[in-house]
C-alpha positions as CSV (number, residue, x, y, z in Angstrom):
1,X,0.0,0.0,0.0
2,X,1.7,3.5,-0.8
3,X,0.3,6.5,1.1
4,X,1.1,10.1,0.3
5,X,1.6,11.5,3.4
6,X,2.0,15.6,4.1
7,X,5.3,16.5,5.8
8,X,3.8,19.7,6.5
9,X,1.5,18.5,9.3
10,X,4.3,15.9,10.2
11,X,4.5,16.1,14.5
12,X,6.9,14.2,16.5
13,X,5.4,12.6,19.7
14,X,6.2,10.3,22.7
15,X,5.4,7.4,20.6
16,X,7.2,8.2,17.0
17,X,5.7,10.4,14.7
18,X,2.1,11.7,13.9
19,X,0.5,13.6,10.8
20,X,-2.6,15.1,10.6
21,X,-4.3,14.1,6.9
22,X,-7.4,15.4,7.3
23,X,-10.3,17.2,9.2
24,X,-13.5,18.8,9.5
25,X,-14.4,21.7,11.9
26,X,-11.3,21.5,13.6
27,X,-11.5,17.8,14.6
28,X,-9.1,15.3,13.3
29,X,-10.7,12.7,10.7
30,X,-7.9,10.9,9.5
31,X,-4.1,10.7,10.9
32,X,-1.3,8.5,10.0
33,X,1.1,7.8,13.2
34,X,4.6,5.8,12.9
35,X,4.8,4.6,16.6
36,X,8.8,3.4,17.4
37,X,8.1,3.0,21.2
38,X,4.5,2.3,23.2
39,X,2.0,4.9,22.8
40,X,-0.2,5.7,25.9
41,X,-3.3,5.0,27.5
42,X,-6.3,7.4,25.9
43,X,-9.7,7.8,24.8
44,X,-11.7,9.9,22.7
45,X,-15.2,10.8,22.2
46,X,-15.8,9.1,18.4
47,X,-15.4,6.0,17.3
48,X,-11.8,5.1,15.8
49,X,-11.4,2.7,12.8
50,X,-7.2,1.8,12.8
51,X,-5.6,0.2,9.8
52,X,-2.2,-1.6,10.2
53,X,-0.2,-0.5,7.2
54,X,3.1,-1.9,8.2
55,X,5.2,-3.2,11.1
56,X,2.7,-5.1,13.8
57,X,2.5,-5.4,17.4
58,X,-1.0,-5.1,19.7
59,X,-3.2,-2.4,20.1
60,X,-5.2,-2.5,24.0
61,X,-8.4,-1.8,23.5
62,X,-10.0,-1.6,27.3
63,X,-9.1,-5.2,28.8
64,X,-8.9,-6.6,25.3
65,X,-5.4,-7.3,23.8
66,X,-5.8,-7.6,19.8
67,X,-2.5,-8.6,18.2
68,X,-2.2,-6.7,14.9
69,X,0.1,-6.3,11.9
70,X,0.0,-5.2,8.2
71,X,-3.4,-5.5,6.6
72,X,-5.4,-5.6,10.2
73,X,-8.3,-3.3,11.3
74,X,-9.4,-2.9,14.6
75,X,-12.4,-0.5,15.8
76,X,-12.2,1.2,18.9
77,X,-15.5,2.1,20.5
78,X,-16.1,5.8,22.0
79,X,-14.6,6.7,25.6
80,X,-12.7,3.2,26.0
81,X,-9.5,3.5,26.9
82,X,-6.8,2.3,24.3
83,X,-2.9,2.4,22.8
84,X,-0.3,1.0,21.4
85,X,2.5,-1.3,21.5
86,X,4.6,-1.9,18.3
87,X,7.0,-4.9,17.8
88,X,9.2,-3.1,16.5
89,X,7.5,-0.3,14.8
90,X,4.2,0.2,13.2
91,X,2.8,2.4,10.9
92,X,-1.2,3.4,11.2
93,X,-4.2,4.8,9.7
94,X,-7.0,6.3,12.1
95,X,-10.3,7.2,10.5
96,X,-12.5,8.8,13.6
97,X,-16.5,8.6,13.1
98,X,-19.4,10.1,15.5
99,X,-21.9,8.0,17.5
């Protein structure tokens, strides 16, 4: 899969990288984050659709583990709390959606 990504919205973070793609309103709608190291615990208020695009590891979605890697989905309900670990790294799509 090749994505054109935008270096201008390209923001280093705790985890790796993130970049913003694109949004409504001020919200985020779609984001690709390269994640070298765990992410953190989080939530948000919409629904989140992730896409594995390379690398692999598991994403924690409450109490659930769900083992990942290229080609995966995984849909994270509203206000659960999730993140990341890569094995090794791994590169995501996040698609957010309202109730």
């Amino acid at each position: 899969m090749v994505i054109n990504r935008n270096p201008l919205s390209h923001r280093k973070t705790s985890f790796g990288f993130m970049e913003l793609l694109a949004e409504a309103d001020g919200k985020p709608l779609v984001e690709f984050l390269h994640f070298a190291r765990n992410g953190r615990s989080h939530s948000h208020d919409e629904w989140e659709v992730v896409r594995v695009t390379a690398g692999g590891g598991k994403i924690m979605v409450g109490e659930e583990v769900v083992e990942v890697r290229a080609g995966d989905t995984c849909r994270i309900p509203p206000h659960t709390s999730h993140w990341m670990e890569p094995d090794g790294t791994m590169d995501i799509l996040i698609s957010y959606f309202e109730e």
